[in-house]
Backbone as XML, in Angstrom:
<?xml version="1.0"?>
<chain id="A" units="angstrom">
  <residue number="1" name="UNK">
    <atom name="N" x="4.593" y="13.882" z="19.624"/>
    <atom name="CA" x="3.464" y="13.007" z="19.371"/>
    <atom name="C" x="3.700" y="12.238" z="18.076"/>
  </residue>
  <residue number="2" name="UNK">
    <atom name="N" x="3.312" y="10.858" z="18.162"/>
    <atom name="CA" x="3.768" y="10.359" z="17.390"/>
    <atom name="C" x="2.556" y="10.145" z="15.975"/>
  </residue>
  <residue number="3" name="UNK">
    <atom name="N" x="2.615" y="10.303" z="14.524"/>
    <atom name="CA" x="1.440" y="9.981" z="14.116"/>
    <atom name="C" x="0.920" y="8.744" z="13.959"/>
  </residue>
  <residue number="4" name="UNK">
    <atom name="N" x="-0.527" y="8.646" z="13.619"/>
    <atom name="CA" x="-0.872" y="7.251" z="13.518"/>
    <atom name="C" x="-0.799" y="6.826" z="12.074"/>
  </residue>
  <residue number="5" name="UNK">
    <atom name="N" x="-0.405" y="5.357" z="12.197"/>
    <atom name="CA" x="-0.113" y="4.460" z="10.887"/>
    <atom name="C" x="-1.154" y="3.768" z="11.206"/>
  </residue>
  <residue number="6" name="UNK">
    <atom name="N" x="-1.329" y="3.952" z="8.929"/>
    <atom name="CA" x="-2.444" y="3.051" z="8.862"/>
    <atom name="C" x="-1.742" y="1.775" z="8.200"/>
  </residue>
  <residue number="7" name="UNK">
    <atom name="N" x="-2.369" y="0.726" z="7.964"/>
    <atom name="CA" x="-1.635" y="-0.210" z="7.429"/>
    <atom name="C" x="-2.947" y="-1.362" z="6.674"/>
  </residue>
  <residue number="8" name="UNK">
    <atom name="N" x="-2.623" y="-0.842" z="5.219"/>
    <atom name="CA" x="-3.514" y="-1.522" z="4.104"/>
    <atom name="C" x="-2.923" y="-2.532" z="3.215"/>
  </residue>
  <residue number="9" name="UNK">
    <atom name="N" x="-3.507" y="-3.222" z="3.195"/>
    <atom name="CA" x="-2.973" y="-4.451" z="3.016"/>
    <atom name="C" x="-3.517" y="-4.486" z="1.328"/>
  </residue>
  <residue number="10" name="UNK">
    <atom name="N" x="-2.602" y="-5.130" z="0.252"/>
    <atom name="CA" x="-3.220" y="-4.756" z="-1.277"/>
    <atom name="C" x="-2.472" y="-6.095" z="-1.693"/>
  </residue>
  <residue number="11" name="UNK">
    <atom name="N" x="-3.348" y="-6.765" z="-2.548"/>
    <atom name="CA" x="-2.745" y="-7.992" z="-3.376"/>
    <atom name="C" x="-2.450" y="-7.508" z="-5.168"/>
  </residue>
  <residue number="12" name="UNK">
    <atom name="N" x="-1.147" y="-7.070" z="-5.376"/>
    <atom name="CA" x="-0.303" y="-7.055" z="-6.584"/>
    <atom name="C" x="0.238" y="-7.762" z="-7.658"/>
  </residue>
  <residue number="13" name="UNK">
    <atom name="N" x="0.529" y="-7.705" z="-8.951"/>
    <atom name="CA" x="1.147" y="-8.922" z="-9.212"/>
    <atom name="C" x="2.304" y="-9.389" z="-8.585"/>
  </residue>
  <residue number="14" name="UNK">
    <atom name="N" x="2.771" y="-10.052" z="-9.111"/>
    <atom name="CA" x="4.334" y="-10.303" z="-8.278"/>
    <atom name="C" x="5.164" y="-9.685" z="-8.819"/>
  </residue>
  <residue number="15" name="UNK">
    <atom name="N" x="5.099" y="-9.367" z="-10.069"/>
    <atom name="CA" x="6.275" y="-8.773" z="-11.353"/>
    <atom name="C" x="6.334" y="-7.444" z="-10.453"/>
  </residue>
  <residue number="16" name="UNK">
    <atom name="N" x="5.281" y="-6.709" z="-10.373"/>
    <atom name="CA" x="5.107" y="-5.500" z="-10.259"/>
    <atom name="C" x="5.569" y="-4.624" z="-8.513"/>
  </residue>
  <residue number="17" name="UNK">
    <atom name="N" x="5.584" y="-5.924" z="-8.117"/>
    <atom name="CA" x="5.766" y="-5.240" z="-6.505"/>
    <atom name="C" x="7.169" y="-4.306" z="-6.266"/>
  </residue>
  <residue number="18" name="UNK">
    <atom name="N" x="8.635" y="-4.745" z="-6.918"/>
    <atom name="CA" x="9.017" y="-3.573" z="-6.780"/>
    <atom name="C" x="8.766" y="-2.509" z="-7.133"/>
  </residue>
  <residue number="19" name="UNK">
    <atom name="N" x="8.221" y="-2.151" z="-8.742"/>
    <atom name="CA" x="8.117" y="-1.025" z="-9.193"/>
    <atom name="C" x="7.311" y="-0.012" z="-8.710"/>
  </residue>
  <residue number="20" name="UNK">
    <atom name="N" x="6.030" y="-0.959" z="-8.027"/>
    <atom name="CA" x="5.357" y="-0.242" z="-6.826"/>
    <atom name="C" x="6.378" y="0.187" z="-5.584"/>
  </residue>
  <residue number="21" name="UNK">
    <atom name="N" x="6.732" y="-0.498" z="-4.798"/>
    <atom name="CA" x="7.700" y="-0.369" z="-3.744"/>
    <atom name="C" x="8.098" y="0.938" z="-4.392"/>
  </residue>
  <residue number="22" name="UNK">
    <atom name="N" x="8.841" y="1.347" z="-5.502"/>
    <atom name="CA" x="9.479" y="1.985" z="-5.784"/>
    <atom name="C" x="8.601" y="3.589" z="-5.877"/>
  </residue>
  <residue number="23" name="UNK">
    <atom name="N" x="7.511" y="3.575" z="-6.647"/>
    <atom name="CA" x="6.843" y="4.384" z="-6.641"/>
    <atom name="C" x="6.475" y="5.244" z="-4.999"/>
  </residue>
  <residue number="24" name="UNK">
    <atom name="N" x="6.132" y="4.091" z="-4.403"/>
    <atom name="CA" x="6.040" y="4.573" z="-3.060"/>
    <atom name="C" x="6.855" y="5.331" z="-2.335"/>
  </residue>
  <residue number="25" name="UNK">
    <atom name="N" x="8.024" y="4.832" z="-2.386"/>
    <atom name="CA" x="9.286" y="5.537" z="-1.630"/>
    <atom name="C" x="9.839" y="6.809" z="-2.362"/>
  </residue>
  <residue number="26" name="UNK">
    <atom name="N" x="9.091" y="7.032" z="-3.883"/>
    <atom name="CA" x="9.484" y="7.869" z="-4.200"/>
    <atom name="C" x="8.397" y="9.120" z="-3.964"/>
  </residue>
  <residue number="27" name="UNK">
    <atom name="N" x="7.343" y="8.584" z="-3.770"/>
    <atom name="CA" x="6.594" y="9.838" z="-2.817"/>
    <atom name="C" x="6.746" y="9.993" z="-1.547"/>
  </residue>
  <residue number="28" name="UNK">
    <atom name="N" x="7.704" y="11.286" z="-1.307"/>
    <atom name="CA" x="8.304" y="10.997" z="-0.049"/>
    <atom name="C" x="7.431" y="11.338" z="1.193"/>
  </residue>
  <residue number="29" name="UNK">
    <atom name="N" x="6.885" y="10.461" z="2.237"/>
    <atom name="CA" x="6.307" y="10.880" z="3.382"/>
    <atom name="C" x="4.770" y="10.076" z="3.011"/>
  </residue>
  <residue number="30" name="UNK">
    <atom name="N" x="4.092" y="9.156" z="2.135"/>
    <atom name="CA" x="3.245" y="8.379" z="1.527"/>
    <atom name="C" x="3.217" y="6.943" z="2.497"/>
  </residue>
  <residue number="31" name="UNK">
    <atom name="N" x="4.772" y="6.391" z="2.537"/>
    <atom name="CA" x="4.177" y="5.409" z="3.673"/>
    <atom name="C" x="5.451" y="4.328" z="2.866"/>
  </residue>
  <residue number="32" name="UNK">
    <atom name="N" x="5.797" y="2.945" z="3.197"/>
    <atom name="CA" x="6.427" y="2.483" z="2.956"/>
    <atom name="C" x="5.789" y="0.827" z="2.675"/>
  </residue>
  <residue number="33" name="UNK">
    <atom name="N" x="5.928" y="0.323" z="1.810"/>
    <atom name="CA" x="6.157" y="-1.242" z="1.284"/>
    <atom name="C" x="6.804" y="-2.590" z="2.131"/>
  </residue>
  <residue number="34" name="UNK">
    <atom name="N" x="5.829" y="-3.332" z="2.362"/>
    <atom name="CA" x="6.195" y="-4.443" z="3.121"/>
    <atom name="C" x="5.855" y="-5.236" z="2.294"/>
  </residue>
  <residue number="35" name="UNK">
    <atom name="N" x="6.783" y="-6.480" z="1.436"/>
    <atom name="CA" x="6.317" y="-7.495" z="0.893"/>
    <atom name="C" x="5.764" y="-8.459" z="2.035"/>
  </residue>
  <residue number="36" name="UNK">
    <atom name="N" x="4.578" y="-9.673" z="2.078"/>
    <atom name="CA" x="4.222" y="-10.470" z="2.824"/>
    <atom name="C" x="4.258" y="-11.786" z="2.212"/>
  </residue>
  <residue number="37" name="UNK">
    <atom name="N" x="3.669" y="-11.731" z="0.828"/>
    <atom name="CA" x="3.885" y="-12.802" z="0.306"/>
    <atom name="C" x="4.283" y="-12.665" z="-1.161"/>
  </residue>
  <residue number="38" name="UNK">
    <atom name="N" x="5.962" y="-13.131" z="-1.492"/>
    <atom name="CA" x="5.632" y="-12.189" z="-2.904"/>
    <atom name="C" x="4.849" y="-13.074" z="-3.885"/>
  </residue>
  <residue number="39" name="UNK">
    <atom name="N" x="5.339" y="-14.723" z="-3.615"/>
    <atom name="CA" x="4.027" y="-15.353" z="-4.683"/>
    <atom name="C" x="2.884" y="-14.813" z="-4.745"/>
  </residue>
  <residue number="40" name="UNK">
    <atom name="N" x="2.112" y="-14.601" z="-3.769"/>
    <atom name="CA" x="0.674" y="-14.436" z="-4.056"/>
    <atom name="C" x="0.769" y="-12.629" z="-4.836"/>
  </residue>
  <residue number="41" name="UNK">
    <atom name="N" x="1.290" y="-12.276" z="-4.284"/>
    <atom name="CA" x="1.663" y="-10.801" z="-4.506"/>
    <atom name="C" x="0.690" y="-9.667" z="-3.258"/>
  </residue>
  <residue number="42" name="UNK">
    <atom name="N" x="1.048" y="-10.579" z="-2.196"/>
    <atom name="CA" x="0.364" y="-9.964" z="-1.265"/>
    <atom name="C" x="1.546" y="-8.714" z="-0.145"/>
  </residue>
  <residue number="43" name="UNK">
    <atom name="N" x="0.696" y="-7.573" z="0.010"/>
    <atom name="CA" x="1.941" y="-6.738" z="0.543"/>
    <atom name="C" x="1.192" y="-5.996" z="1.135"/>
  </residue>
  <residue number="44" name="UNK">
    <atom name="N" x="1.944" y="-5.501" z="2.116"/>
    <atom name="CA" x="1.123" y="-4.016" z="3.595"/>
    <atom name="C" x="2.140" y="-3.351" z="3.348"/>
  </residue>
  <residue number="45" name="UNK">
    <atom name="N" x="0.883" y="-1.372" z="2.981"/>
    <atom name="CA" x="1.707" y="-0.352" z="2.678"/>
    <atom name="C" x="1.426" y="0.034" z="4.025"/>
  </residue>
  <residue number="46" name="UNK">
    <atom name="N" x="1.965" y="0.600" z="4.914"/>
    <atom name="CA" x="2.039" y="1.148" z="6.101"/>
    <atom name="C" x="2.029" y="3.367" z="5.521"/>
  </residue>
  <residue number="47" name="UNK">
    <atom name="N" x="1.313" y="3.428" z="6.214"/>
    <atom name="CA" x="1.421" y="5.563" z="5.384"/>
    <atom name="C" x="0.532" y="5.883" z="7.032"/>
  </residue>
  <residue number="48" name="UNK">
    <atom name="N" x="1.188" y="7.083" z="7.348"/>
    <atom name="CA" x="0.644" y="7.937" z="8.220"/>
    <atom name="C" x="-1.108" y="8.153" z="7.559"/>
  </residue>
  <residue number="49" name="UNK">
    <atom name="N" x="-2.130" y="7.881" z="8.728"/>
    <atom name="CA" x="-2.937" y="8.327" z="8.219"/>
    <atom name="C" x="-3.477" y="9.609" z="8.126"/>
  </residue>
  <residue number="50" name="UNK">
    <atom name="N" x="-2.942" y="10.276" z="7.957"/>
    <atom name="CA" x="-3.169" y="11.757" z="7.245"/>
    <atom name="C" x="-2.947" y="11.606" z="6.064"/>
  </residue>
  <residue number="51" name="UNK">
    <atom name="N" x="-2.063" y="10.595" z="5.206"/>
    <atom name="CA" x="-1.526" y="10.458" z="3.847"/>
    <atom name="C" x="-2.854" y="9.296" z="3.089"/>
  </residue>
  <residue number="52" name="UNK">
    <atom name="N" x="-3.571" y="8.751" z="4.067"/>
    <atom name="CA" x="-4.025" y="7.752" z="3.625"/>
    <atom name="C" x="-4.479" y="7.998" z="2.246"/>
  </residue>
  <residue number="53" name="UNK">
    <atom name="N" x="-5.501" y="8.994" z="1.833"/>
    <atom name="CA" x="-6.203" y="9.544" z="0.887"/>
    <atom name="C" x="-5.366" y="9.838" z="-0.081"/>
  </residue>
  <residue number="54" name="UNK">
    <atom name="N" x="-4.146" y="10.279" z="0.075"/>
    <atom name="CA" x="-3.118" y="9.976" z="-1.405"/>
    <atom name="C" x="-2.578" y="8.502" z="-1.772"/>
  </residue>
  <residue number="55" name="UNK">
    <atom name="N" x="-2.109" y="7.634" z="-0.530"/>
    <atom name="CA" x="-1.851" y="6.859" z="-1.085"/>
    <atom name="C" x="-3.070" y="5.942" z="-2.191"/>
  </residue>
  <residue number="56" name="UNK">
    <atom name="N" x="-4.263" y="5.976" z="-1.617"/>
    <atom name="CA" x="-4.831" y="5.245" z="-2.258"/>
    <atom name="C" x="-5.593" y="5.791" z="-3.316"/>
  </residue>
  <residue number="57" name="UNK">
    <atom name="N" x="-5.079" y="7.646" z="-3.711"/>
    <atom name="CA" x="-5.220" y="7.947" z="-5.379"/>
    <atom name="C" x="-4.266" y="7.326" z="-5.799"/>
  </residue>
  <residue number="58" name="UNK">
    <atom name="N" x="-2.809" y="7.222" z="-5.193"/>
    <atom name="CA" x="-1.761" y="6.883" z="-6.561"/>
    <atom name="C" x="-1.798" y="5.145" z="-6.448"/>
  </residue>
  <residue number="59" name="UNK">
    <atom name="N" x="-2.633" y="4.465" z="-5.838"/>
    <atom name="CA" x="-3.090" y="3.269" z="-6.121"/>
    <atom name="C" x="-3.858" y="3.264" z="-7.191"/>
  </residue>
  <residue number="60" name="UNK">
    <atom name="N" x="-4.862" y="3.710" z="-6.929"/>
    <atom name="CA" x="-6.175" y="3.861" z="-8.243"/>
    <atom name="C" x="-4.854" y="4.256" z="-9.602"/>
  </residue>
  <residue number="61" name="UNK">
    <atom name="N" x="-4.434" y="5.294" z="-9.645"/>
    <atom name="CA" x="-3.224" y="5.905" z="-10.427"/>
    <atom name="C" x="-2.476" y="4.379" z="-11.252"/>
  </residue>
  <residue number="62" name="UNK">
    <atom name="N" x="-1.881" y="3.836" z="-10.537"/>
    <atom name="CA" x="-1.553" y="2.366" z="-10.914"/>
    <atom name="C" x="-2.396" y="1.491" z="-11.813"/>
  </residue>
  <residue number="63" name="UNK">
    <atom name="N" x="-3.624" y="1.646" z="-10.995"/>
    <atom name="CA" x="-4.379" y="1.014" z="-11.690"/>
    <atom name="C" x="-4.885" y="1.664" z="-12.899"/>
  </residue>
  <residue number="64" name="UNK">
    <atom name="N" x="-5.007" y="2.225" z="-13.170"/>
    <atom name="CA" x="-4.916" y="3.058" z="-14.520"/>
    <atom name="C" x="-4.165" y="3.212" z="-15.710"/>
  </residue>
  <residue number="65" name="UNK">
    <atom name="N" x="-3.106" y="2.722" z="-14.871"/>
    <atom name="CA" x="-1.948" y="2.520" z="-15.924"/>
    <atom name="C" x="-1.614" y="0.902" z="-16.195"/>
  </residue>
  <residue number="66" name="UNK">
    <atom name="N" x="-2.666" y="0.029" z="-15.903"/>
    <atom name="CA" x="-2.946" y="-1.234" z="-16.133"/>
    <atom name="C" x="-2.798" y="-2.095" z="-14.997"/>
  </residue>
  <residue number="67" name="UNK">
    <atom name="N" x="-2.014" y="-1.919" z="-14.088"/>
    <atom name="CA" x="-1.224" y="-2.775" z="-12.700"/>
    <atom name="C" x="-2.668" y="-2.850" z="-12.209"/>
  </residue>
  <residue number="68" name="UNK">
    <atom name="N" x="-2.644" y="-4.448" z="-11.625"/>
    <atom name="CA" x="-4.383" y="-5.076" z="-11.592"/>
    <atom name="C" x="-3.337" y="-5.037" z="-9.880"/>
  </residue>
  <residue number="69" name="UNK">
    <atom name="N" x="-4.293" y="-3.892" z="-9.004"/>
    <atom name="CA" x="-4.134" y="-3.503" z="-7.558"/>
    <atom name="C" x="-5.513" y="-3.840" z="-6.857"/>
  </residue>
  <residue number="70" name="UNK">
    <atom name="N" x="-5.596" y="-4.865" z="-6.088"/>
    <atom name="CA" x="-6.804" y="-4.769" z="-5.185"/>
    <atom name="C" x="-6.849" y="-4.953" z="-4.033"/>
  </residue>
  <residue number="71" name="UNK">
    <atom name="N" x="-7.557" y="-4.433" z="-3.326"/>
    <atom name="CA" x="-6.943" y="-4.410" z="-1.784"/>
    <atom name="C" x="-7.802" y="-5.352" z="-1.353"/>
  </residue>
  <residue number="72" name="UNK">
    <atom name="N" x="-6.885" y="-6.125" z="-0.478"/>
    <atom name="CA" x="-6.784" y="-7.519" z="0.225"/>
    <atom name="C" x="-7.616" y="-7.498" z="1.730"/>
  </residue>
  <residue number="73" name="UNK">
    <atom name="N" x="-9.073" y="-7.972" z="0.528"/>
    <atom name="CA" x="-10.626" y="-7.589" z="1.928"/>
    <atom name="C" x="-10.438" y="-8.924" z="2.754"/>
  </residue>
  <residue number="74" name="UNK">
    <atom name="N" x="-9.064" y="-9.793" z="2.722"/>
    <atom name="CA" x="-9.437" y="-10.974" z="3.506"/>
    <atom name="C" x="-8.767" y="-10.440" z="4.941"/>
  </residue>
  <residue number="75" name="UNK">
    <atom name="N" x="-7.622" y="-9.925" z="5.178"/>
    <atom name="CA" x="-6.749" y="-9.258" z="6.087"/>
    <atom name="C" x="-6.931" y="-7.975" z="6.253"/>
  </residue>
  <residue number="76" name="UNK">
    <atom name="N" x="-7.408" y="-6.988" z="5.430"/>
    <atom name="CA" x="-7.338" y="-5.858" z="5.837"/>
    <atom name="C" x="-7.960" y="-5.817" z="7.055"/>
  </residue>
  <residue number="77" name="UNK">
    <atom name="N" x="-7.881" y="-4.508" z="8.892"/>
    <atom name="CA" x="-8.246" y="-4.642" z="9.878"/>
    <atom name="C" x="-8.962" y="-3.526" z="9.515"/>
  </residue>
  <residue number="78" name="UNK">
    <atom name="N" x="-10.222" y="-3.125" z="9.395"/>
    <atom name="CA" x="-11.115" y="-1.577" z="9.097"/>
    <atom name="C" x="-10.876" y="-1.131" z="10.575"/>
  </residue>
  <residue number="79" name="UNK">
    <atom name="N" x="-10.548" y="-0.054" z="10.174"/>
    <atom name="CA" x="-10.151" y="0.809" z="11.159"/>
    <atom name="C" x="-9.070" y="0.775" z="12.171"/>
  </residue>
  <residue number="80" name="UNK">
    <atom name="N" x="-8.495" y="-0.119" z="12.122"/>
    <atom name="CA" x="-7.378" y="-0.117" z="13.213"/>
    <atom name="C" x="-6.094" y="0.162" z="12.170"/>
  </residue>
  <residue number="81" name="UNK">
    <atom name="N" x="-5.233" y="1.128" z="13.069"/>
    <atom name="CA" x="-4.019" y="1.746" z="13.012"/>
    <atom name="C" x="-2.623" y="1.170" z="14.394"/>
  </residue>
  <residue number="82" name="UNK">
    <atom name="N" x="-1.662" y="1.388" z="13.915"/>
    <atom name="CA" x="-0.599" y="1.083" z="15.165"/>
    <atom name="C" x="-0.219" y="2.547" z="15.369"/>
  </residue>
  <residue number="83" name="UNK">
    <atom name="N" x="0.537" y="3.016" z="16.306"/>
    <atom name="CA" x="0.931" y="4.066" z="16.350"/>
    <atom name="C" x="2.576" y="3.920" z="16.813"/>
  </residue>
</chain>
């Protein structure tokens, strides 16, 4: 069975999108980094949703440590997942 992916869509700076990317992949099993637009600094983290609830502490986490993270209410789909 395959799990379901969620896929949240977050507008970043641009500077910052690898170091995010990076963060991500280094929590292993969290979900993975899709740049979409890097000007705007728009990007879809794709994470099993069972992970959802961590990824988006070590978002908040980011943001804490100054990285201005907000998730992108123009595209995000509420509630829909791919599997």
């Amino acid at each position: 069975m395959k799990p379901e992916i969620a896929a949240v869509r977050f507008i970043v700076p641009q500077k910052d999108i690898y170091y995010i990317s990076w963060i991500i992949d280094a929590a292993e099993g969290i979900g993975f980094l899709q740049t979409d637009d890097a000007k705007a600094g728009k990007v879809t983290v794709f994470s099993p949703k069972e992970q959802l609830p961590y990824l988006m502490e070590m978002m908040e986490s980011l943001r804490g440590e100054g990285i201005e993270v907000k998730i992108d209410e123009d595209t995000n789909n509420t509630g829909e997942t791919t599997a």
